[in-house]
ZAGU-363595 format. One line per field, with one value per atom (N, C-alpha, C): residue number from 1; residue in one letter; atom name; x, y, z. Coordinates in Angstrom, 1 decimal, always signed. Each point is the difference from the previous one (the first is absolute). Layout:
! residues N
i: (NUM  ...)
aa: (A  ...)
at: (CA  ...)
X: (X  ...)
Y: (Y  ...)
Z: (Z  ...)
! end
This chain:
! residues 202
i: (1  1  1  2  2  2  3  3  3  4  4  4  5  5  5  6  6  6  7  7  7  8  8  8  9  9  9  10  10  10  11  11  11  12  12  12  13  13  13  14  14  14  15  15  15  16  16  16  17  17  17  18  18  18  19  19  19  20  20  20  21  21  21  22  22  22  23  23  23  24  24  24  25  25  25  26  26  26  27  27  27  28  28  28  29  29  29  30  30  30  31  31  31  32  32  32  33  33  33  34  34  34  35  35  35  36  36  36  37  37  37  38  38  38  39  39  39  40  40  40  41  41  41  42  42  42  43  43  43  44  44  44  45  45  45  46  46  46  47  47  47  48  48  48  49  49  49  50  50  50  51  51  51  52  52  52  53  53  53  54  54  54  55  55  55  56  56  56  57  57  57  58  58  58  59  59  59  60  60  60  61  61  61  62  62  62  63  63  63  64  64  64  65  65  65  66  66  66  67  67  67  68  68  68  69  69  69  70  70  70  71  71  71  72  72  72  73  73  73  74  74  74  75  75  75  76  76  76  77  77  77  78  78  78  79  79  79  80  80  80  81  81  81  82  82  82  83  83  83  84  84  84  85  85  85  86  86  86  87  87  87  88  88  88  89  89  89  90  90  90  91  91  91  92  92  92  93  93  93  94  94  94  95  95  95  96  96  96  97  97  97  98  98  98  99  99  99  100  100  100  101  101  101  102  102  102  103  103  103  104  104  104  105  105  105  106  106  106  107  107  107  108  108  108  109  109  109  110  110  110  111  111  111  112  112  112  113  113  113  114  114  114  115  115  115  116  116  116  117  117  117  118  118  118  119  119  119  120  120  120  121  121  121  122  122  122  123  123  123  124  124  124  125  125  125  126  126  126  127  127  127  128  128  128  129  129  129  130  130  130  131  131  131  132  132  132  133  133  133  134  134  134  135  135  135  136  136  136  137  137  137  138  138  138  139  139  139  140  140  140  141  141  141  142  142  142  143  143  143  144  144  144  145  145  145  146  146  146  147  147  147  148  148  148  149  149  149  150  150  150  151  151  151  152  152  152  153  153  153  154  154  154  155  155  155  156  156  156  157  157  157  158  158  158  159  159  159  160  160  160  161  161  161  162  162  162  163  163  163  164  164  164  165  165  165  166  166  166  167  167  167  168  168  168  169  169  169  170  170  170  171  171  171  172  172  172  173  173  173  174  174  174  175  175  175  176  176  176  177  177  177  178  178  178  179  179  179  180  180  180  181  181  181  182  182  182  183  183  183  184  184  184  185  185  185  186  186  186  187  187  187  188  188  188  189  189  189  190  190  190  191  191  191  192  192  192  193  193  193  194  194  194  195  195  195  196  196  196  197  197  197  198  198  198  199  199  199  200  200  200  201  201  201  202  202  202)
aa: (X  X  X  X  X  X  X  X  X  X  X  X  X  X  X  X  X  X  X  X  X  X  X  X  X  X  X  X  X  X  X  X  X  X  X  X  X  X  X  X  X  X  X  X  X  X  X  X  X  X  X  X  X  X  X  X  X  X  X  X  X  X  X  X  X  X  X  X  X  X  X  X  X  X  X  X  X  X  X  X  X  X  X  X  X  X  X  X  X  X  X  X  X  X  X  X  X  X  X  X  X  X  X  X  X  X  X  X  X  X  X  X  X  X  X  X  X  X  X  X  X  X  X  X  X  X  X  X  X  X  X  X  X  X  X  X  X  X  X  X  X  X  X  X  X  X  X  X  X  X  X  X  X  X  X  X  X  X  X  X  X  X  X  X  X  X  X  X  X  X  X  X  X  X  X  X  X  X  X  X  X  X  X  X  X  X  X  X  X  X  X  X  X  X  X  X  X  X  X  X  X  X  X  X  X  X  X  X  X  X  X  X  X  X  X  X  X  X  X  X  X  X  X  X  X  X  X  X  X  X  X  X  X  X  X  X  X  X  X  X  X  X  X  X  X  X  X  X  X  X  X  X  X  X  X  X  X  X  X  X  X  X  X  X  X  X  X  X  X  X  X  X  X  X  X  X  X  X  X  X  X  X  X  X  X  X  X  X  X  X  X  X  X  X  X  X  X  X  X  X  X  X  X  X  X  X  X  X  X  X  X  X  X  X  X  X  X  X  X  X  X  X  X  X  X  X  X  X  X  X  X  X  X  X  X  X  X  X  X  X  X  X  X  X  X  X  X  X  X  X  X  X  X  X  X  X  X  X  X  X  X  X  X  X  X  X  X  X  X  X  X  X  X  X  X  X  X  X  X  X  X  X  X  X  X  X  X  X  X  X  X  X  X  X  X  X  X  X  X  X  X  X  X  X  X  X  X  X  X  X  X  X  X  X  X  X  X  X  X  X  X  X  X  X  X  X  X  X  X  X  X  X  X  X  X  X  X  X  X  X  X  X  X  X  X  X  X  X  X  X  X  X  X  X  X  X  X  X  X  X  X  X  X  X  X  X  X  X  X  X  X  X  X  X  X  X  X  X  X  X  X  X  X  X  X  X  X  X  X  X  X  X  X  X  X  X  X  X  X  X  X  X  X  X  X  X  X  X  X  X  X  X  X  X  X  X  X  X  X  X  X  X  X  X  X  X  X  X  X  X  X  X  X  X  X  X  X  X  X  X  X  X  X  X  X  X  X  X  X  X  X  X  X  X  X  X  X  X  X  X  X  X  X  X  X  X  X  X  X  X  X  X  X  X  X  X  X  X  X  X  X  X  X  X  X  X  X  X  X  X  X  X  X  X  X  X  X  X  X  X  X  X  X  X  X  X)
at: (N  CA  C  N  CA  C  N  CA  C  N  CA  C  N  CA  C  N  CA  C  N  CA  C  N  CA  C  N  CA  C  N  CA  C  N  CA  C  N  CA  C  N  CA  C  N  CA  C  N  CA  C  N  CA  C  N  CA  C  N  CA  C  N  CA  C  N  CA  C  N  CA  C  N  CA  C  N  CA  C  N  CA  C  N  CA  C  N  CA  C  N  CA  C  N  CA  C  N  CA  C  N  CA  C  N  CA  C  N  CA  C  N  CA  C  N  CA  C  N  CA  C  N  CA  C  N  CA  C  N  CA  C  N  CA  C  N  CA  C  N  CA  C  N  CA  C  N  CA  C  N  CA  C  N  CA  C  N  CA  C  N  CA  C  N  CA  C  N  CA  C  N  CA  C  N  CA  C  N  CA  C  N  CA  C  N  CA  C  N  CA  C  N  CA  C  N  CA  C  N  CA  C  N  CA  C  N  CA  C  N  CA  C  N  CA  C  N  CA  C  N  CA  C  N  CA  C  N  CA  C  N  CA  C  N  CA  C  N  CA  C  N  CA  C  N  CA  C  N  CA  C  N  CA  C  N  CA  C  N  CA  C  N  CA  C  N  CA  C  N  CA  C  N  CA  C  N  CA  C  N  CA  C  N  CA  C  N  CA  C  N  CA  C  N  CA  C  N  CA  C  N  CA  C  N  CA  C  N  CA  C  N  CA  C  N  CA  C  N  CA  C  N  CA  C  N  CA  C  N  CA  C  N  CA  C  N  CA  C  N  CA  C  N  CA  C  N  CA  C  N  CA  C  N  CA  C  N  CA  C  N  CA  C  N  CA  C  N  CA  C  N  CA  C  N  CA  C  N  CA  C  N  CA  C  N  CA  C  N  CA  C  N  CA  C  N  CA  C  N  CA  C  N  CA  C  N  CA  C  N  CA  C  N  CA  C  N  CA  C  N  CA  C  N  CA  C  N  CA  C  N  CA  C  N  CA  C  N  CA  C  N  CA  C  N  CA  C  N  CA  C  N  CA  C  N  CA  C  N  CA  C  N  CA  C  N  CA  C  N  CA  C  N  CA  C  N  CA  C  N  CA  C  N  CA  C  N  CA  C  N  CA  C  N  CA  C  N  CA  C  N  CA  C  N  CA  C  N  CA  C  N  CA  C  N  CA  C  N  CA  C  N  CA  C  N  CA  C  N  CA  C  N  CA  C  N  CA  C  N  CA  C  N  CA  C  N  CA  C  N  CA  C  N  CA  C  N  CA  C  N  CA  C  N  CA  C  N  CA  C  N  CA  C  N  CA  C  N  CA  C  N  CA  C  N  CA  C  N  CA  C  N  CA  C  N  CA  C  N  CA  C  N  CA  C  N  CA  C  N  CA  C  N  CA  C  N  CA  C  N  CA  C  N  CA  C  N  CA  C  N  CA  C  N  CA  C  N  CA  C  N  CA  C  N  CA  C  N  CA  C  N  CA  C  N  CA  C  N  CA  C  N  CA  C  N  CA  C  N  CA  C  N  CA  C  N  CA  C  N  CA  C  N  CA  C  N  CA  C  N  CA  C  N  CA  C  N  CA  C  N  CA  C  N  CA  C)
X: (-11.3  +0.3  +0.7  -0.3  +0.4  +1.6  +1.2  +1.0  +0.2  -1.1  +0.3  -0.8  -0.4  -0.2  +1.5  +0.5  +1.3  +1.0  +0.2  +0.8  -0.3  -1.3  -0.6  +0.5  +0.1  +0.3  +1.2  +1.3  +1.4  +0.3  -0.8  +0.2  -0.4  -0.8  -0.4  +0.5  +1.1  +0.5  +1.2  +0.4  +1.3  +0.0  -1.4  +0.0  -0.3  -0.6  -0.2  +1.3  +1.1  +1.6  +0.3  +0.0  +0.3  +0.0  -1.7  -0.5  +0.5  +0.4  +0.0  +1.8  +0.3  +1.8  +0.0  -1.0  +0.5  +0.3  +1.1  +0.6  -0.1  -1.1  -0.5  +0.7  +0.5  +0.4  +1.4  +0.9  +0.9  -0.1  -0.5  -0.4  -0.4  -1.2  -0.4  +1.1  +0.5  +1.4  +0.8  +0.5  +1.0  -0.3  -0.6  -0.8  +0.4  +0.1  +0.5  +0.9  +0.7  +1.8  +0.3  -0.5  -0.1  +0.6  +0.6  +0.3  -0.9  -1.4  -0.5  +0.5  +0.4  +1.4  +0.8  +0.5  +0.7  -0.3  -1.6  -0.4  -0.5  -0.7  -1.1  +0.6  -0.6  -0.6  +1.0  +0.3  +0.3  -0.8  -1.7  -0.8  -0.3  -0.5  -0.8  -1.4  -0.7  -1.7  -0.2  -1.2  -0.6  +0.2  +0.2  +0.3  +1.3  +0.8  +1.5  +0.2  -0.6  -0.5  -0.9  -1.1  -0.6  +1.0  +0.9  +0.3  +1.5  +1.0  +1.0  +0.0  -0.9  +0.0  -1.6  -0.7  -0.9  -1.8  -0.7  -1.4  -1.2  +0.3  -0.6  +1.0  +1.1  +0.5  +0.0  -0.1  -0.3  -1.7  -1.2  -1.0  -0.4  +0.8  +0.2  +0.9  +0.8  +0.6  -1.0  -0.6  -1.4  -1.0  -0.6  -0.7  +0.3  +1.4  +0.6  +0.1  +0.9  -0.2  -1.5  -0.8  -1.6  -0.4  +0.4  -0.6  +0.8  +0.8  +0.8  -1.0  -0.6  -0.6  -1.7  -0.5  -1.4  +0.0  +1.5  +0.2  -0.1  +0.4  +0.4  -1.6  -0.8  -1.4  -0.7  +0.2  -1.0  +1.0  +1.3  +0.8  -0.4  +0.1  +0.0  -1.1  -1.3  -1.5  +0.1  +1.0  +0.4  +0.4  +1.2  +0.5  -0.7  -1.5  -1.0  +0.5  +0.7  +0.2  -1.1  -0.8  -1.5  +0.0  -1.1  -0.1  +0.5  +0.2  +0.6  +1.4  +0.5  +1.3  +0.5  -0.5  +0.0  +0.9  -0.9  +0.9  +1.7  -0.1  +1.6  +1.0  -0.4  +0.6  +0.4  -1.1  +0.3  +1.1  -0.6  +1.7  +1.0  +0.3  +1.4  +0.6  -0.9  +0.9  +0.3  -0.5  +1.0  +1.3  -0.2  +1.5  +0.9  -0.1  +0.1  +0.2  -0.3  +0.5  +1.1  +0.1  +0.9  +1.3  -0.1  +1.2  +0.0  +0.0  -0.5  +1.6  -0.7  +1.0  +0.6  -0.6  +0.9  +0.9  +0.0  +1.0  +1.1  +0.3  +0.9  -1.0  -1.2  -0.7  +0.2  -0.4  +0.3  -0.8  -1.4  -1.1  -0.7  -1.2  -0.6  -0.8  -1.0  -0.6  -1.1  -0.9  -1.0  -1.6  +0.1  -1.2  -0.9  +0.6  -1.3  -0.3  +1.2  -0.6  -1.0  +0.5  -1.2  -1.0  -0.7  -1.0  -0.9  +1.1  +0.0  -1.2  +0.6  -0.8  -1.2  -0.4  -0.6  -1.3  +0.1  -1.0  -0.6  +0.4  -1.1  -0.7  +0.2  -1.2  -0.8  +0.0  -1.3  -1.2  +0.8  -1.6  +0.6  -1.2  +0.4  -0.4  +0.1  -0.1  +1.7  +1.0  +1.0  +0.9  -0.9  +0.4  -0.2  -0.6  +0.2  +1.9  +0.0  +1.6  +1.2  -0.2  +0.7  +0.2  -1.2  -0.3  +0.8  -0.6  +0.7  +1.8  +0.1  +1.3  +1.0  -1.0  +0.8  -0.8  -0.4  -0.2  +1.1  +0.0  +0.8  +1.6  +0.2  +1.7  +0.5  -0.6  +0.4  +0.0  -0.8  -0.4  +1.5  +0.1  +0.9  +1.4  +0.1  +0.9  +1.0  -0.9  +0.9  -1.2  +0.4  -0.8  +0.0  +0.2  -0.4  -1.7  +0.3  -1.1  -1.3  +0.3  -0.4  -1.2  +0.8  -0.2  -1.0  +0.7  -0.7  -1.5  +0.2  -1.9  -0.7  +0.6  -1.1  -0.1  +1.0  +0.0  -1.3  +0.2  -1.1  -1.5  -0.2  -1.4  -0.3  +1.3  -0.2  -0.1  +0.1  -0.2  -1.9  -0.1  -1.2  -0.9  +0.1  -0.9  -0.3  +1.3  +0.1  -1.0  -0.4  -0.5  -1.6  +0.3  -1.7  -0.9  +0.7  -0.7  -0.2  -0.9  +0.0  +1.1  -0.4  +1.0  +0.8  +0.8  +0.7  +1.9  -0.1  +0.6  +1.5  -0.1  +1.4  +0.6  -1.0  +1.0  +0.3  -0.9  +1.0  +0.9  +0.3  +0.9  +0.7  +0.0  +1.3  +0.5  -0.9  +0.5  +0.8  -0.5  +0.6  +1.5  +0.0  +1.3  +0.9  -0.4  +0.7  +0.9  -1.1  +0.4  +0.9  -0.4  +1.4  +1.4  -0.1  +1.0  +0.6  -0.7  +0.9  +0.3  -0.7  +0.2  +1.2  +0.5  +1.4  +1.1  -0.5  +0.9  +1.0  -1.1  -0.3  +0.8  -0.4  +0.8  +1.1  +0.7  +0.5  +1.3  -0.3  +1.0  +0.3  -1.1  +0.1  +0.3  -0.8  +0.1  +1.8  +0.3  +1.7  +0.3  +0.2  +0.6  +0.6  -1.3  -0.1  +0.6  -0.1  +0.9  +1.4  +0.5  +1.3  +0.3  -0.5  +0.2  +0.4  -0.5  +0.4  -0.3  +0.3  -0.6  -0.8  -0.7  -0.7  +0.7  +0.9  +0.8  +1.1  +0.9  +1.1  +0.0  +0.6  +0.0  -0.2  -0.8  +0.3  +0.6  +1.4  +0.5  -0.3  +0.3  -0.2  +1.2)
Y: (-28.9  +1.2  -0.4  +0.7  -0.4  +0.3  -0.8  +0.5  +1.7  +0.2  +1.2  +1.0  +0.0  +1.0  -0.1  -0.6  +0.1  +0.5  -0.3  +0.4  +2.0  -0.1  +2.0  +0.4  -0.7  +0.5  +0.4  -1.1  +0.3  +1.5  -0.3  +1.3  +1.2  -0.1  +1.5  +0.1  -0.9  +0.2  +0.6  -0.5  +0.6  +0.9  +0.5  +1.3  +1.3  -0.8  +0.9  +0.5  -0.8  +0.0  +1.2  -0.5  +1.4  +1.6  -0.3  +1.5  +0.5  -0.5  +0.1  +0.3  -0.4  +0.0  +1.1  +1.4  +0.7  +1.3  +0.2  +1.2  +1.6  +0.2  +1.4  +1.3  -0.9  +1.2  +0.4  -1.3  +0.6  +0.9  -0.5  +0.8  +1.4  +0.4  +1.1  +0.6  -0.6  +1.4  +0.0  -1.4  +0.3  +1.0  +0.3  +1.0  +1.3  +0.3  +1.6  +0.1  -1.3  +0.2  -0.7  -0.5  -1.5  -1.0  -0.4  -1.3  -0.7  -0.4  -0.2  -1.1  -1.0  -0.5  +1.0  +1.1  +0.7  +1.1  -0.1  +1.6  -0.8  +1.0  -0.9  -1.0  -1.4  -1.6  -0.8  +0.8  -1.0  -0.9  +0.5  -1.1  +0.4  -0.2  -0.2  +0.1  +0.8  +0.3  +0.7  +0.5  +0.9  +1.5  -0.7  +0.5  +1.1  -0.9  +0.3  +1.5  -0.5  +1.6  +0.5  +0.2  +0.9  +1.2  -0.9  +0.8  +0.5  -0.2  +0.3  +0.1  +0.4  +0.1  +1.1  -0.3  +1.0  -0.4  +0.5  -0.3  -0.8  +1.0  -0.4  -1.5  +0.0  -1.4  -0.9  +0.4  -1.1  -0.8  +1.5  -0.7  -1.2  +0.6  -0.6  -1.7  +0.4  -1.8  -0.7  +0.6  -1.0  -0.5  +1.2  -0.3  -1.2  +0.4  -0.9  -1.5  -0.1  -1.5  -0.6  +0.8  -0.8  -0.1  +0.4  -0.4  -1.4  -0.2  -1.2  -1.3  +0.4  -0.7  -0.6  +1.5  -0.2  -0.7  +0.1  -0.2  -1.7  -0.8  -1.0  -0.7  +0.7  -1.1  +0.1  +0.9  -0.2  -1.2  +0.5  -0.7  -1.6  -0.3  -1.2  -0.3  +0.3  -0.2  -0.2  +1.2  -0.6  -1.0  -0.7  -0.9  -1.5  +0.3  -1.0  -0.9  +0.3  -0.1  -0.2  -1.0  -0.4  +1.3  +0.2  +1.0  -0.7  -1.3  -0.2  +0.0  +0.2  +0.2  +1.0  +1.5  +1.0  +0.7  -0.7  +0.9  -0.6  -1.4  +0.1  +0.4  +0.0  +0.5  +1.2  +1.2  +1.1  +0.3  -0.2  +0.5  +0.1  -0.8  -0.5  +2.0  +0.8  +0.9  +1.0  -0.5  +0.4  -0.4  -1.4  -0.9  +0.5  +0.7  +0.6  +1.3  +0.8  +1.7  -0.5  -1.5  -0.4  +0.1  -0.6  -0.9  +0.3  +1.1  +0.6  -0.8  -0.5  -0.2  +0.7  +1.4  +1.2  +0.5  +0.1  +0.5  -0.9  -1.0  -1.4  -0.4  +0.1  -0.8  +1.4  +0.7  +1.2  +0.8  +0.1  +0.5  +0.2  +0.7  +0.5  -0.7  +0.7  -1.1  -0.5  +0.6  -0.3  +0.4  +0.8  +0.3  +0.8  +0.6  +0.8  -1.1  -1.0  -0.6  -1.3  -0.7  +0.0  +0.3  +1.1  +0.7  -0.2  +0.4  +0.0  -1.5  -1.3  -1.1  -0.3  +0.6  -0.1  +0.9  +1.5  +0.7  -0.4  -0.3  -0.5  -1.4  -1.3  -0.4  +0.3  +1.5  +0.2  +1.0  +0.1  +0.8  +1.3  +0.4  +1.6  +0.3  -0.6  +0.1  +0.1  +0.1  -0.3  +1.5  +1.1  +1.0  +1.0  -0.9  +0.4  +0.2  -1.1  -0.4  +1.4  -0.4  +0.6  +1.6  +0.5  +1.5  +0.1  -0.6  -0.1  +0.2  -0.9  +0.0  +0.9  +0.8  +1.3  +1.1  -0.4  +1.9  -0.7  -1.1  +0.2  +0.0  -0.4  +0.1  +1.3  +1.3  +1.0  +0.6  -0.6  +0.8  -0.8  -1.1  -1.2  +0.3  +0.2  -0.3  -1.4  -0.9  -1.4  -1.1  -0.4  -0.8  -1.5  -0.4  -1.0  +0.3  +1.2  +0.5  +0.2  +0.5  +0.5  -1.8  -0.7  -1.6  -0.3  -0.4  -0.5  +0.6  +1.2  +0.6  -0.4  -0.3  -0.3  -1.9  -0.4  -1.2  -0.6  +1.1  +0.1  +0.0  +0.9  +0.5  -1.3  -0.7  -1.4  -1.1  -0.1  -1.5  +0.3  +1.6  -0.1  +0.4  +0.2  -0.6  -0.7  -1.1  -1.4  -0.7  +0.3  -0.8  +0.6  +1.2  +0.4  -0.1  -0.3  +0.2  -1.3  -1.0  -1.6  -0.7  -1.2  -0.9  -0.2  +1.3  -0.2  -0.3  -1.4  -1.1  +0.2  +1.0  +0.3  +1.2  +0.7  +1.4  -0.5  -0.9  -0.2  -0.7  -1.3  -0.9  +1.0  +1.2  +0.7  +0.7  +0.3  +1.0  -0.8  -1.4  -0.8  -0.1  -0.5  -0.5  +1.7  +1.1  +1.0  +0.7  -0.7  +0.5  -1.0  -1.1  -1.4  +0.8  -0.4  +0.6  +1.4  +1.0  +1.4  -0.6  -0.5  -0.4  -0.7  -1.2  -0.8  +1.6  +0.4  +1.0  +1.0  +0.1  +1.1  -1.0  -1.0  -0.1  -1.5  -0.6  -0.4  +0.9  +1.1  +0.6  +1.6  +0.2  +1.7  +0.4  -0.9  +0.0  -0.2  -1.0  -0.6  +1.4  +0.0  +1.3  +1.4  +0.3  +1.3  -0.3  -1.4  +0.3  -0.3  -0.9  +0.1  +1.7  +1.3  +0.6  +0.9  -1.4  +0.3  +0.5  +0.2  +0.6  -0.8  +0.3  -1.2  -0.7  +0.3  -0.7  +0.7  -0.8  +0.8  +0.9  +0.5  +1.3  -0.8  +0.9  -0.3  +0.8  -0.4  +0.9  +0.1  +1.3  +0.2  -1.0)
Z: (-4.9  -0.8  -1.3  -1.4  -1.3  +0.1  -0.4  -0.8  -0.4  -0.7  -0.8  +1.1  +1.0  +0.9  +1.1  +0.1  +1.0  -1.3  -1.2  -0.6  -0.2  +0.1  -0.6  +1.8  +0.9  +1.2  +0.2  -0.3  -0.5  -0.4  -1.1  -1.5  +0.9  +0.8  +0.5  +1.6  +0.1  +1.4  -0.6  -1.0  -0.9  -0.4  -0.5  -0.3  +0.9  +1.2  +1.1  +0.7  +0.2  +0.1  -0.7  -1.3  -1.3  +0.8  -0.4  +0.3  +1.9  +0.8  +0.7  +0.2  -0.7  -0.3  -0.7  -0.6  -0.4  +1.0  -0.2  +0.7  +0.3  +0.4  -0.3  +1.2  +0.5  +1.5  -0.3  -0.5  -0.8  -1.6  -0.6  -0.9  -0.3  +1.3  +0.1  +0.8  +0.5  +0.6  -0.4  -1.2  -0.8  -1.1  -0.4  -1.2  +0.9  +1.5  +0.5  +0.3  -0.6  +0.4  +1.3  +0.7  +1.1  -0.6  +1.2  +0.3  +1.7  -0.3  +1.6  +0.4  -0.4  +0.8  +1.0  -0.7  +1.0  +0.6  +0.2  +1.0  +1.1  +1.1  +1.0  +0.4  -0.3  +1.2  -1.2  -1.2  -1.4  -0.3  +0.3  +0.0  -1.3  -1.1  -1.7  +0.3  +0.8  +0.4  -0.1  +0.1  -0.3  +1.4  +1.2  +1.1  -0.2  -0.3  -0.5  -0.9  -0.7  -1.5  +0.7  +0.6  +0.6  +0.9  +1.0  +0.9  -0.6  -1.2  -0.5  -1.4  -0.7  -1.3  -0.1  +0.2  +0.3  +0.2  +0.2  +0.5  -1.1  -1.2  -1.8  +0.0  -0.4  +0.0  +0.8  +1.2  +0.7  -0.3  +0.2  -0.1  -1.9  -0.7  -1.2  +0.2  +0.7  +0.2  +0.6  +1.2  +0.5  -0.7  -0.9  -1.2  -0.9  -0.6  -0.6  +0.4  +1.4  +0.8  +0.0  +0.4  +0.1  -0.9  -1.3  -1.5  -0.1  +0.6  -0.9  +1.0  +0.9  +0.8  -0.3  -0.5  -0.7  -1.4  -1.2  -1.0  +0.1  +1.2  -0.2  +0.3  +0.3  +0.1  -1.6  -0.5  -1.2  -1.4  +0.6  -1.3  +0.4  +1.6  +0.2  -0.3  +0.0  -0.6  -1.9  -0.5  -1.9  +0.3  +0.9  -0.3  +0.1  +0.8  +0.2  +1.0  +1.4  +1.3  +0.7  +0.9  +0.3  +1.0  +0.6  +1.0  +0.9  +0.7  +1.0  +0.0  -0.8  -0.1  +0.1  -0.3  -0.3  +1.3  +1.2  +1.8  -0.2  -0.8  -0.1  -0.7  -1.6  -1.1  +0.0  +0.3  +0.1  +1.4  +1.0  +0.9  -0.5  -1.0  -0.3  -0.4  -0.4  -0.1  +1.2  +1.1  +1.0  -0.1  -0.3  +0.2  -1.0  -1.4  -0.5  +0.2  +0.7  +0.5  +1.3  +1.0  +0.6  -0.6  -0.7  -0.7  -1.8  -0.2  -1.2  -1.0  -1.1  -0.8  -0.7  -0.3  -0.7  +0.8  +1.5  +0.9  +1.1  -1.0  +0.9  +1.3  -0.3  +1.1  +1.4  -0.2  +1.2  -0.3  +0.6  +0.0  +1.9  -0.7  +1.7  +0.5  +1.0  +0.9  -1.3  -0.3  -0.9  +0.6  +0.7  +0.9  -1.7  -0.6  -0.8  -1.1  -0.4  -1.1  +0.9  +1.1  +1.1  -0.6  +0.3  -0.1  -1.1  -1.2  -1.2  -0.7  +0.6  -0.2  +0.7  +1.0  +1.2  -0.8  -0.7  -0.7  -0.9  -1.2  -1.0  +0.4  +0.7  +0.6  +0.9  +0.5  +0.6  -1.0  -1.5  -0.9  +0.3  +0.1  -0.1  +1.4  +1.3  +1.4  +0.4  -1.3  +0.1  -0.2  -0.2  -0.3  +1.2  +1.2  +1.5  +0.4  +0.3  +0.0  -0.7  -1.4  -0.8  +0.6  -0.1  +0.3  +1.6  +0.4  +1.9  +0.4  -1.5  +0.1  -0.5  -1.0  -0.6  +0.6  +1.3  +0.4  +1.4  +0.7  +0.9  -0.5  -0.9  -0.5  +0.5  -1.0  +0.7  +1.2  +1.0  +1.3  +0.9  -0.6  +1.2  -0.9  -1.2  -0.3  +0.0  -0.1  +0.2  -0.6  -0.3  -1.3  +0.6  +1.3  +0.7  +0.8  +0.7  +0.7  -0.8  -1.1  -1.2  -0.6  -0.2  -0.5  +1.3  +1.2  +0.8  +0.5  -0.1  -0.3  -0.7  -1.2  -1.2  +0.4  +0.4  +0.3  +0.5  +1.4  +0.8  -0.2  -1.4  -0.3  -1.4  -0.2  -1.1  +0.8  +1.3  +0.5  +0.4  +0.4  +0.4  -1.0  -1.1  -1.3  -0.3  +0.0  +0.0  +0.5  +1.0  +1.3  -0.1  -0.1  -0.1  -1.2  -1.1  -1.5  -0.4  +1.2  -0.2  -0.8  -0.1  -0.1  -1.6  +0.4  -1.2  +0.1  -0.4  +0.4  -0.9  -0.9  -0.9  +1.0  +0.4  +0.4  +0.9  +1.5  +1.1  -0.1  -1.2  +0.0  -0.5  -0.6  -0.7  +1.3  +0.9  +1.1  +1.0  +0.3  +1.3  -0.6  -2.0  -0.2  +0.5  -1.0  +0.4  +1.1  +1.3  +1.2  +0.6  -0.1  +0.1  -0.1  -1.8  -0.8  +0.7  +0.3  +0.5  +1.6  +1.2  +1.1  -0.1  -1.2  +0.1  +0.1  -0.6  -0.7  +1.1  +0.8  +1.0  +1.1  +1.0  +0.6  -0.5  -1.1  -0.3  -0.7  -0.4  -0.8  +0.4  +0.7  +0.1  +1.5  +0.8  +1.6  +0.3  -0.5  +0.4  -0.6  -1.2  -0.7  +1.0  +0.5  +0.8  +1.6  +0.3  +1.4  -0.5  -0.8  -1.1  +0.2  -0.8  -0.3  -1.3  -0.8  -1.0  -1.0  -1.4  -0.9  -0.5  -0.9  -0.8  -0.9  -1.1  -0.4  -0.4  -0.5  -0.7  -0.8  -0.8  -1.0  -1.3  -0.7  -1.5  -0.5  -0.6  -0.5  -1.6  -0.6  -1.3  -0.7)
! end
C-alpha cells in the first residue's frame, strides 16, 4: 500500500473524529434552554432529547448524529482514502460522538452515527435503513431500538446485495466498535448504577 494512501486514511480518520465530535444533542437542547447533562440519563443522545426536551428535537439530534456518520464516507473518498480503508477511517466518528472533543470528551453511545457510516455504502439500498429508523424513533421512543432495526435491515442488505465488500467491512467494523462499547462501558455502568457521566457545568 502507497505512503500517500495511509496518509489520505489518517486525514479522514481525523476528520471522521471531527465530524463525529460535533455536538448536536447538546446543542439542540441548549438552544430550548437545556442543560442535557442535567435532565434524564445525562446522556448527550438523541434518546435523552427525545424523552426530556421533546419528540421534533429529539428526532432532529438523530438526524443530526447519522449525518455526521454518512458525512464521514464521502469526505473520506475527497480525501482519496483506498476503498479498503474506508470500513476503518470512517468509524472513527463514532469514536468521535464517544469522546467528542467539543464536550471534554463526554459524549453518547453512537448507535445513530453507527448507522450513519454504515448507509451511504450501501447506494441507495441505504435508504431502507434510514427510513426504518425514522418511522421506528417515534413509535419506541429510544433511539437505540430505533438504530438497532435499521441495523438489522443494513447487515441484511449487506449480505443479500452480493458481494459488496465496503458496506460489510463498514458494517462488521461498526458493530465491533458499538459491541466494545456495549459491554465494556455501558453493561458495568448500569449494574454500577450510575449516571453516564458527570455534569457539565455551564
Amino acid at each position: 500500500m502507497m505512503e500517500d494512501d495511509l496518509l489520505a486514511a489518517f486525514a479522514s480518520s481525523l476528520f471522521a473524529y471531527l465530524l463525529g465530535s460535533l455536538p448536536f444533542a447538546y446543542l439542540v437542547a441548549r438552544a430550548t434552554g437545556v442543560n442535557i447533562f442535567e435532565i434524564g440519563t445525562g446522556n448527550p443522545g438523541a434518546s435523552n432529547v427525545f424523552r426530556k426536551v421533546g419528540r421534533v428535537h429529539g428526532a432532529l439530534v438523530f438526524i443530526l448524529d447519522a449525518l455526521k456518520g454518512v458525512a464521514a464516507v464521502p469526505v473520506a473518498m475527497a480525501l482519496g482514502c483506498p476503498d479498503e480503508l474506508l470500513p476503518v477511517a470512517c468509524p472513527f466518528a463514532i469514536i468521535g460522538h464517544w469522546w467528542p472533543i467539543f464536550l471534554r470528551f463526554r459524549g453518547g453511545a453512537g448507535l445513530a452515527t453507527g448507522l450513519g457510516v454504515i448507509i451511504p455504502t450501501l447506494g441507495l439500498w441505504g435508504l431502507i435503513p434510514a427510513v426504518l429508523a425514522l418511522v421506528a424513533l417515534p413509535i419506541f421512543r429510544d433511539g437505540p431500538r430505533a438504530a438497532a432495526i435499521a441495523f438489522i435491515a443494513a447487515v441484511a442488505i449487506s449480505l443479500g446485495t452480493g458481494p459488496n465488500w465496503i458496506s460489510i467491512g463498514a458494517t462488521i467494523s461498526v458493530v465491533v466498535l458499538l459491541l466494545l462499547r456495549l459491554f465494556l462501558v455501558e453493561f458495568p455502568r448500569d449494574r454500577r448504577g450510575e449516571r453516564p457521566e458527570p455534569h457539565l457545568r455551564d
